[in-house]
Every structure is written in C-alpha cells, then in structure tokens.
N, C-alpha and C positions, 0 to 999 in steps of 0.2 A: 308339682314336680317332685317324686320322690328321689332323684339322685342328691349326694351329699356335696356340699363342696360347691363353688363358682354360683352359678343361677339357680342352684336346688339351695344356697343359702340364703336367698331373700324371706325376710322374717313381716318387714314392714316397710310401710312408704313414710320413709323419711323427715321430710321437709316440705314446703309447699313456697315456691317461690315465686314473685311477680317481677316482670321486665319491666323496667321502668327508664323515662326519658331524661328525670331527673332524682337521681337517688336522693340527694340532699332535702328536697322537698317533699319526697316521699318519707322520709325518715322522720322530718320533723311532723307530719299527721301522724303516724303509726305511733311515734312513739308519745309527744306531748298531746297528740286529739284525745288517741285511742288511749291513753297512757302504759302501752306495751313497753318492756324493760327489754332496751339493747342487750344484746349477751357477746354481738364482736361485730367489726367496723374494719374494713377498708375504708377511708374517708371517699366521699363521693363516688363509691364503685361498685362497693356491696356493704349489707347487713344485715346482720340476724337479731330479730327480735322474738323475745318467749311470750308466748299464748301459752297459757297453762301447761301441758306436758308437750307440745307441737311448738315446731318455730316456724315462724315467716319468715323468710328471707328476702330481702329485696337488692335486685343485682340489673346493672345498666344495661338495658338494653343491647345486642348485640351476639358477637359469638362470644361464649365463655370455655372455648379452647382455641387454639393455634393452628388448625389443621387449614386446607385448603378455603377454597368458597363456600362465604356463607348460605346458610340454607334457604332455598326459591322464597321460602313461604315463612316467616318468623310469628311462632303464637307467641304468648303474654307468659306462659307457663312454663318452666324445668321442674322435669318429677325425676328424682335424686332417692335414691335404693342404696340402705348400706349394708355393706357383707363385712365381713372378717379380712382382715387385713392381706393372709394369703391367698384370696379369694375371686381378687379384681383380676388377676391374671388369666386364672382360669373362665371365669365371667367371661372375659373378654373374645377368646378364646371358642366357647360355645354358642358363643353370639355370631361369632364369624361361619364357622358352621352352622347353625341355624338359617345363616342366607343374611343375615344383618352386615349392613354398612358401619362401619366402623367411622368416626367425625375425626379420630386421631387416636395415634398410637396411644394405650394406657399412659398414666405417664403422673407425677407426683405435681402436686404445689403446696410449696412450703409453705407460705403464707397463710394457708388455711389448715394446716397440720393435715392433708387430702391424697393418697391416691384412687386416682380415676381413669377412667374409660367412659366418651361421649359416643351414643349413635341417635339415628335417626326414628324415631315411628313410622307406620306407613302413609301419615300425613304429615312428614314431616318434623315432631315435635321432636325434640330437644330431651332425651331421658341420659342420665348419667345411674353408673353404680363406681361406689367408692366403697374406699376405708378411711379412717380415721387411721393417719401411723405415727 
C-alpha cells in the first residue's frame, strides 16, 4: 500500500499473542519453564513476555474490547499492528471504507499506555492496530 498515513503506516506485525484459559498458569511456563522475562503484567489477565526482539503476549481468553457480542468463532490468536499514534484514527477510518466491520469504536486503554481499533478477518480473527500514547 503506498498511501501515507492510517494502513499505508504498517511497518510490522507487532506482537504474537496467545488466548489462554488460565493466564496465571500460563505465565508460570512461559516464564520459569521457557525462562522468558516478563516486561508488564496485568495480574491474571494479561502479559507480556520478551523473546529476543518479539514479545508473546498472553491475554485471557475472551473479548479484549467492550463492543457488542462476542465473535461466533473465537481462534487462539490476536495479531496487533502498530502505527504512529495519529494514525489509529485514520486506520480505522479506511477500514471502514474498505468494507471492514469495526468490533468498537477506536478508543484508548490506559492501563496499557494503547490506543486502538479492534475488527474482525474474514474468518473471524481478532486483529487490532494501535499506538503506544
């Protein structure tokens, strides 16, 4: 995509995160099996652990936004794309015109220093673009 700005800013894929039933016990493989260094913690809800230059995330199964009904079909995976902080607007924006379903208005969480915009794949999967703000 050569336009500037919104979804002509995606540089790289992010993150690689796994849905899990029980965060707690996933954390405790990841990080004392695999010996992977936490880098931030929600207690039992999410976390990010550093693999060399990549992190794994692991985050509770479920919806990881507020929007209406959960999605029919729930995979294991969120693939999370980050832009430039004025960027998720427009992202969001071009998405909607593209024909994509929006999961909920863009919209900030502070708890992870994050704004974002959640939509769907055409099987359903769970893909986010954020900024760090």
């Amino acid at each position: 995509m050569d336009t500037p700005g919104g979804l002509g800013a995606l540089r790289s894929l992010d993150y690689t995160m796994l849905l899990c039933d029980d965060v707690a016990m996933m954390r405790a493989f990841y990080a004392d099996v695999l010996g992977l260094d936490v880098q931030r913690e929600v207690p039992g809800r999410y976390v990010e652990l550093r693999v060399g230059s990549a992190t794994l995330a692991l985050r509770r199964r479920g919806r990881p936004y507020d929007g209406p009904a959960p999605l029919a079909a729930s995979a294991s995976v969120q693939l999370a794309f980050r832009v430039p902080p004025n960027d998720v607007d427009i992202a969001a924006a071009q998405l909607v015109a593209g024909g994509a379903e929006l999961l909920e208005p863009v919209r900030s969480f502070p708890e992870f220093g994050h704004r974002a915009v959640f939509f769907a794949d055409p099987e359903q999967n769970v893909i986010e673009i954020y900024a760090e703000v």
